[in-house]
C-alpha positions in Angstrom: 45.6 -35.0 52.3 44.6 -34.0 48.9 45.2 -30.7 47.5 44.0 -29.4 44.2 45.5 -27.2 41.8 43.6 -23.6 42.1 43.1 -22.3 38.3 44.9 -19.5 37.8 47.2 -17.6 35.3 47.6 -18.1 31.6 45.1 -20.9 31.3 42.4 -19.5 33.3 43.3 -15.9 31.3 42.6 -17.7 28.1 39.3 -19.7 29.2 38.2 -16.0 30.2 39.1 -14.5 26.6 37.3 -17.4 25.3 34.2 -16.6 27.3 33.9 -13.3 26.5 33.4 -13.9 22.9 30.8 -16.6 24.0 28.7 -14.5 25.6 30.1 -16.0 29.2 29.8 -19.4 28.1 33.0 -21.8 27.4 33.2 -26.1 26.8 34.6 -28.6 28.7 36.7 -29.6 25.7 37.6 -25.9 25.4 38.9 -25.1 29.0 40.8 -28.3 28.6 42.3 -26.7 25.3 42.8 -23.9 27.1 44.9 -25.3 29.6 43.0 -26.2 32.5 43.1 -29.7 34.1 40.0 -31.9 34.7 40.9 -31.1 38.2 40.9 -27.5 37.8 37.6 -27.5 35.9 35.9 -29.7 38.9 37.1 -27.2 41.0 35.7 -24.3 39.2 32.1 -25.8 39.3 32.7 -27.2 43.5 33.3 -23.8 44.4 31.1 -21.9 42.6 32.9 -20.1 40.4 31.8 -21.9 37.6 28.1 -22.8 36.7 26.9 -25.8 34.9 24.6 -24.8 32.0 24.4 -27.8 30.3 26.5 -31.2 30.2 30.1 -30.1 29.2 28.6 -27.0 29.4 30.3 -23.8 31.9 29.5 -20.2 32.9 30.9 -18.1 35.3 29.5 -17.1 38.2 30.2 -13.2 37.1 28.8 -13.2 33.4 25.8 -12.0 33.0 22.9 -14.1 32.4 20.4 -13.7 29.7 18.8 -15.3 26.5 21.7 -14.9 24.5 24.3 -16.5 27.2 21.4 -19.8 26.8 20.9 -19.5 22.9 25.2 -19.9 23.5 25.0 -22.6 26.0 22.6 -24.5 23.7 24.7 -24.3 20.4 27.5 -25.5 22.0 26.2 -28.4 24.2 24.9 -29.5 20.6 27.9 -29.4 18.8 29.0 -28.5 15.7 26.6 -27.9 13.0 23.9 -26.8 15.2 22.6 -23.4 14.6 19.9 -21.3 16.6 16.8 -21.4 14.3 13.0 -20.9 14.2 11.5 -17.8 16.7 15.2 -17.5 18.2 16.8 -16.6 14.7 14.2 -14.3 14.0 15.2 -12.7 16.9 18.5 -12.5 15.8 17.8 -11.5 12.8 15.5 -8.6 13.9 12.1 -9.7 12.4 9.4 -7.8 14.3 6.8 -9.5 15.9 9.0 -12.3 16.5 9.4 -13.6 20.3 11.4 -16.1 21.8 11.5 -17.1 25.6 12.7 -20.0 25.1 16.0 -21.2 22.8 15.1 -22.8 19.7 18.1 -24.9 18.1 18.4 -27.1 15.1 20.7 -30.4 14.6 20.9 -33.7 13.5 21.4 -35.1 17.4 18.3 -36.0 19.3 18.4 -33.9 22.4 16.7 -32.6 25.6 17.1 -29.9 27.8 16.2 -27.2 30.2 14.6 -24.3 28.2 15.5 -25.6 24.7 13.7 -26.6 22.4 15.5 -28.8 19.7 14.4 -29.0 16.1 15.9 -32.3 14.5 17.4 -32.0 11.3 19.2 -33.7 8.4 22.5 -31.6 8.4 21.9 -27.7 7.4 24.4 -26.6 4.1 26.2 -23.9 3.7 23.7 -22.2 2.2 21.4 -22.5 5.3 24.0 -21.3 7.9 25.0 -17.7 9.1 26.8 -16.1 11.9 25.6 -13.2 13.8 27.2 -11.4 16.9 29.4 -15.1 17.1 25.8 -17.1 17.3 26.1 -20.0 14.5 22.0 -19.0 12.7 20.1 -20.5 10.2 20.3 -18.5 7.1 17.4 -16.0 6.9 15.8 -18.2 4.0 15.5 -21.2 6.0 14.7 -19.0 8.9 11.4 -17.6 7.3 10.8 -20.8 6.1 11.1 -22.4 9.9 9.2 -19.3 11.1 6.0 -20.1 8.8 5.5 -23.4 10.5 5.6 -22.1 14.0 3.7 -18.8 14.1 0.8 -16.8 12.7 0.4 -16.9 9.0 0.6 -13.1 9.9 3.4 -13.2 11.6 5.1 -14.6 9.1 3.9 -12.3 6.3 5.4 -9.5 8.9 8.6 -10.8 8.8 8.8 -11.9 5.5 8.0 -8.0 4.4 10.5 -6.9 6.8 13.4 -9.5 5.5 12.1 -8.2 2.1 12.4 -4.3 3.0 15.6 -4.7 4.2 17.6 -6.3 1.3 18.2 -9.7 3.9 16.6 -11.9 1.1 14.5 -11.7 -2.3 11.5 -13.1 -3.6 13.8 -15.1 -6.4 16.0 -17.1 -3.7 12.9 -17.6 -1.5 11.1 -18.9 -4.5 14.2 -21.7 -4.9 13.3 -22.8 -1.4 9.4 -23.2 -2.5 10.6 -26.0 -5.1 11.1 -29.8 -4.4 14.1 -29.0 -1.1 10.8 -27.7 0.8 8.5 -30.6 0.1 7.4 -32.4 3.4 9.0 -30.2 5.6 6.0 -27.9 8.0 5.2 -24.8 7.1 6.2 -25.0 3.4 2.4 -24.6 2.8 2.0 -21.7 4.2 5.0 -20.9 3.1 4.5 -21.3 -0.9 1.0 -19.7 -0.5 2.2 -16.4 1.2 5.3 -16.1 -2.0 2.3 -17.1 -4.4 0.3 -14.2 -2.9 3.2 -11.9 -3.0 2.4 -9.6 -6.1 3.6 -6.1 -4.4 6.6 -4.4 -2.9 7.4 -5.1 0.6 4.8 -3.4 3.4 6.2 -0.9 5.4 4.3 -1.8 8.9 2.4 -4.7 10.4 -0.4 -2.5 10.1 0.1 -2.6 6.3 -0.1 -5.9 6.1 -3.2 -6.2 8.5 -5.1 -4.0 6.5 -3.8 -6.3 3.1 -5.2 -9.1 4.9 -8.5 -7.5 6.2 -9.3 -6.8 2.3 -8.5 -10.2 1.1 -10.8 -12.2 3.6 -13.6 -9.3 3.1 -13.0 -10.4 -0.9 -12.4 -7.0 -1.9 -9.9 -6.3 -5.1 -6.5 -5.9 -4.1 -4.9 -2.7 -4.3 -1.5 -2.0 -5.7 1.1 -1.7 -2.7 3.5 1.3 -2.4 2.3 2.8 -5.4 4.4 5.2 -6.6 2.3 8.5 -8.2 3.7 10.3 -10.9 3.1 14.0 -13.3 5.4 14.9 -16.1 8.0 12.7 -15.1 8.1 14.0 -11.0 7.9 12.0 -8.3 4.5 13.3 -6.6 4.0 10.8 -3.8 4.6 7.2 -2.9 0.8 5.7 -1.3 0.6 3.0 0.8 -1.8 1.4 -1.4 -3.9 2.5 -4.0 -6.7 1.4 -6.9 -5.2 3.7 -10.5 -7.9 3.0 -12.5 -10.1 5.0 -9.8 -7.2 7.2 -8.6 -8.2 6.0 -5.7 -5.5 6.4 -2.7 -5.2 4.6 0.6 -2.8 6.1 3.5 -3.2 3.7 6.6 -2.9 4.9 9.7 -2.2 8.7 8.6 0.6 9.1 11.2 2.7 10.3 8.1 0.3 13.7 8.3 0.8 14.9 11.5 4.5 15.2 12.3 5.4 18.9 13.2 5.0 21.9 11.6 8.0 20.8 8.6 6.2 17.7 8.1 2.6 18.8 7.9 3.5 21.3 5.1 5.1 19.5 3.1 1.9 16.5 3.8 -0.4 19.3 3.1 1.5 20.1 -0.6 1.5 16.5 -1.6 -2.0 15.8 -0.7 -2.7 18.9 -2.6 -0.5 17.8 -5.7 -2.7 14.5 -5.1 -6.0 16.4 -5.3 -5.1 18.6 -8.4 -4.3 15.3 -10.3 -8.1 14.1 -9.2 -6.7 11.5 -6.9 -8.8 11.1 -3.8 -7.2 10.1 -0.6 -8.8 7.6 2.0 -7.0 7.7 5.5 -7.7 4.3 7.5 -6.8 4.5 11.1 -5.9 1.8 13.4 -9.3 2.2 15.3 -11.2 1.7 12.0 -9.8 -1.4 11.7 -11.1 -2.7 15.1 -13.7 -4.6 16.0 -16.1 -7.7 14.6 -17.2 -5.3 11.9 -14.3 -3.2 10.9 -15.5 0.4 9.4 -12.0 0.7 7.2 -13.7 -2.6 4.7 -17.0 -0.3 4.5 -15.5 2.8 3.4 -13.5 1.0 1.4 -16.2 -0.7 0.1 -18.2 2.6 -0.7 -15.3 4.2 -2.2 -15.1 1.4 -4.6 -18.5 1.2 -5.4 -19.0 4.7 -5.9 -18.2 4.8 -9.4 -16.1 7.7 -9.8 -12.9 7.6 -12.1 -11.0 10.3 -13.9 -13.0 11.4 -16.8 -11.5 10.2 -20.3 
């Protein structure tokens, strides 16, 4: 008669340390490190405790399941030196309109496996490599560059203003990565066009950056973004976009009006700070930007046309 050696005490009280920094997720190489014998481990997966996630692989039966347990599973079935990239780094990084259902992963090994797609690649720098909540992620520069070969030009643009917005990168180390390191690789079209394009501050919403897009395709002039308005050295409003040789203003959307009673006076004094220094205001709502013919490019359209600008 056999017997086998149950898994138990200091060894299996380390592998489950371990696991709970991995998101539920541990190596073979690691549980033997740990302590616990071949044996032991075989055991784990025969009874159930244990699940096999990939080869080498482990998760207990208890630890809850999820995208990030996989994202986990995958890093570490690759090795070291892989790193969760493309859509699945956005989502780590918190770009919006980024999804991932599936676990994207980058390395130099050429692999295959359930729910992961693996992007082969010559070894990632330092440079290129992060960590966030214990995930090893590409860098948030060669994860908008990844990004731009994978989803919607505006998509990308989205997460590039976001990334932007919130200090994660500038437009001077992205503009290293549109030089010779980018050449060849997908996406860096797109990539160097939307930087090459990029003459304003950051968008605050998707819808921003819709509405940027809607103007350029309809070959209207483009309008200064986040345009700051100013009298006798006061701050009188910040604009979404606007045209100042017209004093022309653009507010898309308009939610920014109509935010209790705190918020709709002190809307109502700007706009009326806006209108004493001859600016006019053109709201653009989401529903005027729907539809084959959108009625946001016409009334932009007439309010260019129209002529008017501040008399001299």
């Amino acid at each position: 008669m056999v017997t086998v050696a149950v898994a138990t005490g200091p060894s299996l009280v380390r592998c489950a340390a371990l696991m709970g920094k991995q998101h539920g997720v541990i190596t073979r190489a690691q549980a033997l490190k740990a302590g616990l014998s071949r044996r032991q481990i075989d055991h784990l997966l025969g009874t159930g405790m244990w699940l096999r996630l990939h080869r080498g692989v482990y998760a207990t039966i208890e630890s809850p399941s999820g995208w990030h347990q996989r994202a986990m599973a995958a890093c570490l079935w690759a090795g070291p030196g892989a790193a969760v990239s493309h859509r699945s780094a956005g989502l780590l990084w918190k770009l919006p309109g980024i999804v991932s259902p599936f676990v994207e992963i980058t390395t130099t090994r050429s692999l295959r496996g359930p729910g992961v797609v693996v992007h082969r690649s010559e070894p990632l720098s330092r440079d290129e490599l992060a960590r966030i909540a214990g995930f090893p992620v590409t860098a948030v520069e060669r994860t908008l560059l990844s990004l731009s070969a994978v989803v919607h030009p505006y998509r990308f643009e989205v997460a590039l203003d976001d990334a932007l917005r919130r200090g994660l990168t500038s437009l001077e180390r992205l503009q290293l990565d549109v030089e010779a390191p980018v050449r060849g690789r997908a996406g860096a079209a797109v990539f160097r066009k939307s930087l090459e394009s990029y003459r304003h501050s950051p968008l605050e919403s998707p819808l921003e950056r819709r509405f940027l897009r809607m103007l350029r395709a309809a070959g209207l002039p483009e309008p200064e973004a986040q345009y700051e308005i100013h009298t006798a050295g006061r701050l009188v409003a910040r604009v979404d976009f606007a045209y100042p040789g017209l004093l022309l203003a653009i507010e898309v959307d308009g939610y920014r009006w109509h935010s209790g009673k705190h918020h709709l006076d002190r809307d109502r004094d700007r706009r009326n700070d806006l209108t004493e220094l001859r600016w006019r205001i053109l709201h653009v709502t989401h529903e005027a930007m729907s539809g084959p013919e959108p009625r946001a490019i016409d009334l932009v359209r007439r309010a260019l046309s129209s002529g008017w600008a501040p008399p001299p």
